[in-house]
C-alpha positions as CSV (number, residue, x, y, z in Angstrom):
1,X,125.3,50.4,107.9
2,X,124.7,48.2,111.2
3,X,123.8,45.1,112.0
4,X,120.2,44.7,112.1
5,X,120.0,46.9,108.6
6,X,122.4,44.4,106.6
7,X,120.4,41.5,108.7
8,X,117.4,42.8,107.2
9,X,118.6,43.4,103.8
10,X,119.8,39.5,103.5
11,X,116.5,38.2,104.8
12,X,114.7,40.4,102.6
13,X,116.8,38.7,99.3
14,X,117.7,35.5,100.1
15,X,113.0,32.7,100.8
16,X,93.5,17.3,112.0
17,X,94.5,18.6,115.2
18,X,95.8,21.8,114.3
19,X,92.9,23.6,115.0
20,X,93.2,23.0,118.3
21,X,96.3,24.0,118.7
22,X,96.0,27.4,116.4
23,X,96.7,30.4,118.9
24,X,94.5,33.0,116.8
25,X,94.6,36.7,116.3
26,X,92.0,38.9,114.8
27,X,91.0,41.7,113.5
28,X,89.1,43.6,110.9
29,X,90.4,46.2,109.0
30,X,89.1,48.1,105.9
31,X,89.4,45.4,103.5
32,X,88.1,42.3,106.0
33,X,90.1,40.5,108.5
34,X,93.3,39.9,109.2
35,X,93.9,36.8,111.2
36,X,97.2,35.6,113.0
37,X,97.9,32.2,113.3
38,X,99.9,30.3,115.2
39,X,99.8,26.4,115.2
40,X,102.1,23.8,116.2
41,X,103.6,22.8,112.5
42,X,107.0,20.5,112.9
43,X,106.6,20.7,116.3
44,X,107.2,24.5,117.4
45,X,104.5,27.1,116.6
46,X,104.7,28.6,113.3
47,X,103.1,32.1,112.0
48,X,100.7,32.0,109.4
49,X,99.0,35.3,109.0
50,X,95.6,35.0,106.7
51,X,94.2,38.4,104.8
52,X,90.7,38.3,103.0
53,X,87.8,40.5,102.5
54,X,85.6,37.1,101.8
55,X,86.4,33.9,103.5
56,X,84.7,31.8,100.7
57,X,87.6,32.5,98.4
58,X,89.9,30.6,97.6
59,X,93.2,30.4,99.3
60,X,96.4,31.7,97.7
61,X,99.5,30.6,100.1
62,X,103.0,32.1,99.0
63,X,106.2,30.0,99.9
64,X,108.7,33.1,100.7
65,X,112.3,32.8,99.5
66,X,115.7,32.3,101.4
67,X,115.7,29.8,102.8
68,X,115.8,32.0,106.1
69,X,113.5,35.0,105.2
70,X,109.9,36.6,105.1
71,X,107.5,38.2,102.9
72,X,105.0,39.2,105.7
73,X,105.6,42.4,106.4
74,X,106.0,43.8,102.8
75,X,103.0,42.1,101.2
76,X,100.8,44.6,101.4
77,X,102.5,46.5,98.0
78,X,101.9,43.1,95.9
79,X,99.0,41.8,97.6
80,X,96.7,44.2,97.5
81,X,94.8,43.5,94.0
82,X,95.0,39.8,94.8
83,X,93.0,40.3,98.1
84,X,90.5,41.0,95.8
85,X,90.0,37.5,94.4
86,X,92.1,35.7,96.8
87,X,92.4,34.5,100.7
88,X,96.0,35.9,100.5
89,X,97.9,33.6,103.4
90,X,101.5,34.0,104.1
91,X,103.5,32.0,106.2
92,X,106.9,32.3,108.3
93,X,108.9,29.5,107.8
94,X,111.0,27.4,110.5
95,X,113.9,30.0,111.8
96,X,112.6,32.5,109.6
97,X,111.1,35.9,110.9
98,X,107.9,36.1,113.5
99,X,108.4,32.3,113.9
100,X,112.2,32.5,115.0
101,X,111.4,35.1,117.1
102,X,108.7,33.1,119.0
103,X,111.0,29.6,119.0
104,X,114.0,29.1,116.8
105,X,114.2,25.7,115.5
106,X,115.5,23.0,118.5
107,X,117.5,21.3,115.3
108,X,119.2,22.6,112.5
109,X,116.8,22.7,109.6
110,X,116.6,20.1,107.0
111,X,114.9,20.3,103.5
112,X,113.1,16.9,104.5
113,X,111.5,18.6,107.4
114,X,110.8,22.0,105.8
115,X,109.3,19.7,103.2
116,X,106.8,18.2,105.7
117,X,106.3,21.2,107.7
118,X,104.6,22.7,104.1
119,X,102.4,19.9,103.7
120,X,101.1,20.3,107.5
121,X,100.6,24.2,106.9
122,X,98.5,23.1,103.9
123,X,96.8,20.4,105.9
124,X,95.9,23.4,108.8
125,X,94.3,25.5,105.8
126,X,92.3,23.1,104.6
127,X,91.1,22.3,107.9
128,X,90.6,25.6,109.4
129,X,89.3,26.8,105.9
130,X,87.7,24.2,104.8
131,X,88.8,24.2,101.6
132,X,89.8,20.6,99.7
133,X,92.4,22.5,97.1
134,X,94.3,25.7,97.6
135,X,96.5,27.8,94.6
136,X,99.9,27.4,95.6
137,X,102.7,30.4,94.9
138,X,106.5,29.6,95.5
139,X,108.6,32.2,95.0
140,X,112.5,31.9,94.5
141,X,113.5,28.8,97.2
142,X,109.8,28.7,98.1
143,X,109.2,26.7,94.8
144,X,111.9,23.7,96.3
145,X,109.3,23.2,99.1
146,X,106.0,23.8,96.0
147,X,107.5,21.5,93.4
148,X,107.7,18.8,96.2
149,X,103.9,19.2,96.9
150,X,103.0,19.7,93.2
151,X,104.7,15.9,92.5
152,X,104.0,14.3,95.6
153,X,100.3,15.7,96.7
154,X,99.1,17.2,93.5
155,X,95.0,16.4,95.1
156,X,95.9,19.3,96.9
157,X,96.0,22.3,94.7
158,X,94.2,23.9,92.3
159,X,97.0,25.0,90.1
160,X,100.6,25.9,90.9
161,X,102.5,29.1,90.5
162,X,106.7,29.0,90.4
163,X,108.0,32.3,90.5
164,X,111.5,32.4,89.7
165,X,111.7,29.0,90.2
166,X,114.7,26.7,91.7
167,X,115.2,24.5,88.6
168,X,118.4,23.0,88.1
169,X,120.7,24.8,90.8
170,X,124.3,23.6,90.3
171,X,123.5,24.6,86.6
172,X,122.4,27.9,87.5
173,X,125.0,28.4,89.5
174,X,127.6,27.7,87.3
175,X,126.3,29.8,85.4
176,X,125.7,32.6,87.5
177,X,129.6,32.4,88.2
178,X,130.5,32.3,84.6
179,X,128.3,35.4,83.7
180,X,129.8,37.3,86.8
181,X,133.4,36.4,85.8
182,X,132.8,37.8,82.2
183,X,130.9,41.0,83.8
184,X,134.0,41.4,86.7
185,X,137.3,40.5,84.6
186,X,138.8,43.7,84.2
187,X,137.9,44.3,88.5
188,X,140.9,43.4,90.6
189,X,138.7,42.3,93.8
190,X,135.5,40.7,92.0
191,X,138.1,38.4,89.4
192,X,139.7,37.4,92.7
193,X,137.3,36.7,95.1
194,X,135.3,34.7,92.0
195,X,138.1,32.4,90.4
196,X,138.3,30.8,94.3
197,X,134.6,29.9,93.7
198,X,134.4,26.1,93.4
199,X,131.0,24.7,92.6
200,X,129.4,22.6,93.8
201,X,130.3,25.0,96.8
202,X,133.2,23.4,99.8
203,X,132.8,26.6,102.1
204,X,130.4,29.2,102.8
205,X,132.7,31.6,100.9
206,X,131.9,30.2,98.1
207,X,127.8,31.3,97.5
208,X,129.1,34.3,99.6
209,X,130.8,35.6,96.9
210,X,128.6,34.7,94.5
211,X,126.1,36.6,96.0
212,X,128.5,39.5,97.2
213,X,129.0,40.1,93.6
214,X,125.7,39.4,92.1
215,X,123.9,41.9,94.5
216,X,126.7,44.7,93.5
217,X,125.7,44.2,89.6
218,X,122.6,44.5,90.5
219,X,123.4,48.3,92.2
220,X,122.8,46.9,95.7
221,X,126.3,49.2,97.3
222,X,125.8,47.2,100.4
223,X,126.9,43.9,99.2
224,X,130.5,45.0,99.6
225,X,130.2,46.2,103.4
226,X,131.8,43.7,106.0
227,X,128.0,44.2,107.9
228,X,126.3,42.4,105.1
229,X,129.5,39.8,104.9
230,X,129.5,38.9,108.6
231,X,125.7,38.3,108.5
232,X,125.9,36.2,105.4
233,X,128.4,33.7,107.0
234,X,125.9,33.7,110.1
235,X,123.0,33.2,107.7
236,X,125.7,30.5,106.5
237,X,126.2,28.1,109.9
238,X,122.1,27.5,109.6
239,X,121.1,27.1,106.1
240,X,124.2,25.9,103.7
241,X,123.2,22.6,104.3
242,X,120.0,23.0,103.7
243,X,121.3,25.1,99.9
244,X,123.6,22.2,99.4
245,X,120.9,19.7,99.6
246,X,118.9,22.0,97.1
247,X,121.7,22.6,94.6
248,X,120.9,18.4,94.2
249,X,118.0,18.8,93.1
250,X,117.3,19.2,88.8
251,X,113.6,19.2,87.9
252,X,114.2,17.6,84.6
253,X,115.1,14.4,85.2
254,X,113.0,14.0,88.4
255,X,109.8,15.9,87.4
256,X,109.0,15.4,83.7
257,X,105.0,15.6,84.4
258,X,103.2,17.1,86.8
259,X,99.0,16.5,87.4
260,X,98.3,20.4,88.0
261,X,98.1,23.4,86.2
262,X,101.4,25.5,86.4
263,X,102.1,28.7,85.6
264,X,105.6,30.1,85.7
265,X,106.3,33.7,86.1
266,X,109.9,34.8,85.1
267,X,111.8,37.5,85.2
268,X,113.6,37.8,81.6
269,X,116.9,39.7,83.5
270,X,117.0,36.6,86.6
271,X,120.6,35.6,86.4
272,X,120.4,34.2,90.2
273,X,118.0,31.4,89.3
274,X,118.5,31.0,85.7
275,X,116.0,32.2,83.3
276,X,117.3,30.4,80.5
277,X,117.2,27.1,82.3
278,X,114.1,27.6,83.9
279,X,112.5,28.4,80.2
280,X,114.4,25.1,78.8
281,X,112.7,23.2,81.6
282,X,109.3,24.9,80.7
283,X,109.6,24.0,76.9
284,X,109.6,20.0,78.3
285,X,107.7,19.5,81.4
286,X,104.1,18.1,80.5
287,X,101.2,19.5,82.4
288,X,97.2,19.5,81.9
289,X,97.7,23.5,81.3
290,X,100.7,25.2,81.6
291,X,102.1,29.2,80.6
292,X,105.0,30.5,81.1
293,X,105.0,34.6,81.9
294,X,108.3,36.8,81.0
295,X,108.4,40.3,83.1
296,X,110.5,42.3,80.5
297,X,111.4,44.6,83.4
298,X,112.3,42.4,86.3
299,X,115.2,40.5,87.8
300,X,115.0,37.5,90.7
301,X,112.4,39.9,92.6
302,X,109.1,40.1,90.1
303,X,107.0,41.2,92.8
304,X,108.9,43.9,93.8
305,X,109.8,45.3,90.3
306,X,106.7,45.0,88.3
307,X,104.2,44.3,91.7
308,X,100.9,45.2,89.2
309,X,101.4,42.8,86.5
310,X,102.8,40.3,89.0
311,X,99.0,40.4,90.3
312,X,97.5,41.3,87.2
313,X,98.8,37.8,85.5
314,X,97.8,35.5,88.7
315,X,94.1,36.9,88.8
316,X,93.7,36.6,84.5
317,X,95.3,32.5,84.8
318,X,92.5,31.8,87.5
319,X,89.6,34.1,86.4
320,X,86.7,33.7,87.3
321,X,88.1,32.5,90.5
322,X,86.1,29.1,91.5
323,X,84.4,29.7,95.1
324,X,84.4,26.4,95.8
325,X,86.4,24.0,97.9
C-alpha cells in the first residue's frame, strides 16, 4: 500500500458579507445544480459544495468526521434519496480535503475556531439561501462542532441530527481500550501495544494504537501496515490537540436540555464512539421531540453500511419537509 492510499484510507475514517466574497461554481446536472462554493470562513476560503434539484428546500448541511477528513466526494451513495427532499450541502472543513488543498490553515486548528468557523458556514447559508433555519447532520466528530450550535444558537435549526455522536469521550475511550484488551489478550502484539495505552492519552501512540487495533477488528488489514502508521502520527502533529480538547468534553453534565428537535442515529455495533453511552445520554437529555434510531447492521460508519435506511429515517423524522425559511 503507498502513501496517498493509506492517506486516503485515514481521512476517509477518522470527520453578511460572505456573499460577496463566495467564489461560485455551477452547473446543472440531471438532478438540478450543483454549485461550488468558496467563501472566506475563519479567514481562508472554505469549500462548501451545495446539491439540489429545488432551491426552495430546505437545507440539510452534514458536519464530516475526523477531525481532518471529507465526505464530499463519496456523498453521492447516501445522498442521493435525500436530494429528493433536501438542499444536500457539504462542507470541507479547515485543513481538511478541497479546502487544504486551496490554503492549509496559517495556525494550527483549534476546537474554538472550528467552532466559529461552523457558525459562519451557517451564517453564509442562510444568507445566500435565504433560509432563517437549516436541519443540521453531524456525523462522528462533526456532532462536537453540532452540539455546540444546537446549545449555543438553537434559532438556527430546524431540528438536529447526531450520527454516532461524540458524547462522553474519555468514557468511550476507556472503554474502547477495555473491550480491545478483552478481544486482543491472547495476541502477543495487540496485548502489548494496548497495556502502554494511558488515557487520557500523553502521546500520539496512545489513540494510534487504539485505532490501529480497532480498525483491524473491524477487518480493515491495513491498519497494521507501517503506511497507515506513519500517516496517522502525521494526521497526529495537526489534530491531537484539537482530540484532546474534545476528549473534555461530556454532554451530560454540560448539555441536559436542548431547545431543538434531535434525533440520534446509532449504530448498535459502534464501539469507537460508544453506543452504550451515547443511548444512556439519550435516555436523560430533555428535548421538545427527540428519537433515538439503532442500525442493527452498522458500526461507527451508518452511512456507509446501511446508506438506504440512513436516508430512509432522516426523510420519515422531517416529512412533509416544510418549504419554508
Amino acid at each position: 500500500m503507498n502513501i496517498q492510499t493509506a492517506r486516503a484510507i485515514l481521512l476517509a475514517l477518522l470527520l453578511p458579507v460572505y456573499a460577496c466574497n463566495a467564489q461560485t461554481q455551477a452547473a446543472p446536472t440531471q438532478a438540478g445544480v450543483e454549485t461550488l462554493h468558496t467563501p472566506e470562513i475563519g479567514g481562508i476560503k472554505q469549500y462548501i459544495e451545495v446539491k439540489t434539484n429545488d432551491i426552495g428546500k430546505p437545507i440539510l448541511l452534514f458536519l464530516s468526521g475526523g477531525p481532518g477528513s471529507s465526505m464530499m466526494n463519496q456523498a453521492e451513495r447516501y445522498t442521493s434519496t435525500l436530494r429528493q427532499q433536501f438542499t444536500i450541502v457539504q462542507w470541507d472543513q479547515r485543513d481538511a480535503g478541497k479546502t487544504l488543498k486551496r490554503n492549509p490553515s496559517p495556525t494550527p486548528p483549534s476546537l474554538g475556531q472550528m467552532e466559529n468557523d461552523t457558525q459562519e458556514v451557517i451564517q453564509f447559508l442562510r444568507t445566500t439561501y435565504g433560509k432563517d433555519k437549516i436541519y443540521l447532520l453531524g456525523s462522528s466528530w462533526g456532532n462536537v462542532l453540532g452540539f455546540h450550535i444546537v446549545k449555543n444558537h438553537p434559532e438556527l435549526l430546524h431540528a438536529y441530527f447526531a450520527v454516532n455522536p461524540v458524547v462522553s469521550q474519555l468514557a468511550s475511550e476507556q472503554e474502547l481500550l477495555d473491550t480491545l484488551k478483552r478481544a486482543y489478550r491472547e495476541h502477543p502484539v495487540a496485548s502489548t501495544e494496548l497495556a502502554t495505552v494511558r488515557i487520557p492519552f500523553v502521546r500520539d501512540e496512545d489513540l494510534f494504537y487504539l485505532r490501529k487495533w480497532l480498525f483491524h477488528k473491524e477487518g480493515k488489514t491495513f491498519a497494521t501496515s507501517e503506511a497507515f502508521k506513519s500517516n496517522f502520527l502525521q494526521w497526529s502533529k495537526v489534530w491531537s490537540p484539537v482530540w484532546n480538547e474534545v476528549m473534555k468534553i461530556d454532554l451530560p453534565t454540560t448539555l441536559g436540555k436542548v431547545e431543538v428537535p434531535v434525533y440520534f442515529l446509532v449504530g448498535a455495533h459502534d464501539i469507537q464512539t460508544s453506543a452504550r453511552i451515547t443511548g444512556d445520554y439519550f435516555g436523560k437529555l430533555q428535548a421538545p421531540e427527540k428519537e433515538l434510531i439503532l442500525f442493527a447492521h452498522s458500526g461507527h460508519q451508518i452511512h456507509q453500511d446501511e446508506p438506504e435506511k440512513f436516508q430512509e429515517t432522516i426523510i420519515r423524522a422531517v416529512k412533509p419537509p416544510p418549504h419554508r425559511k
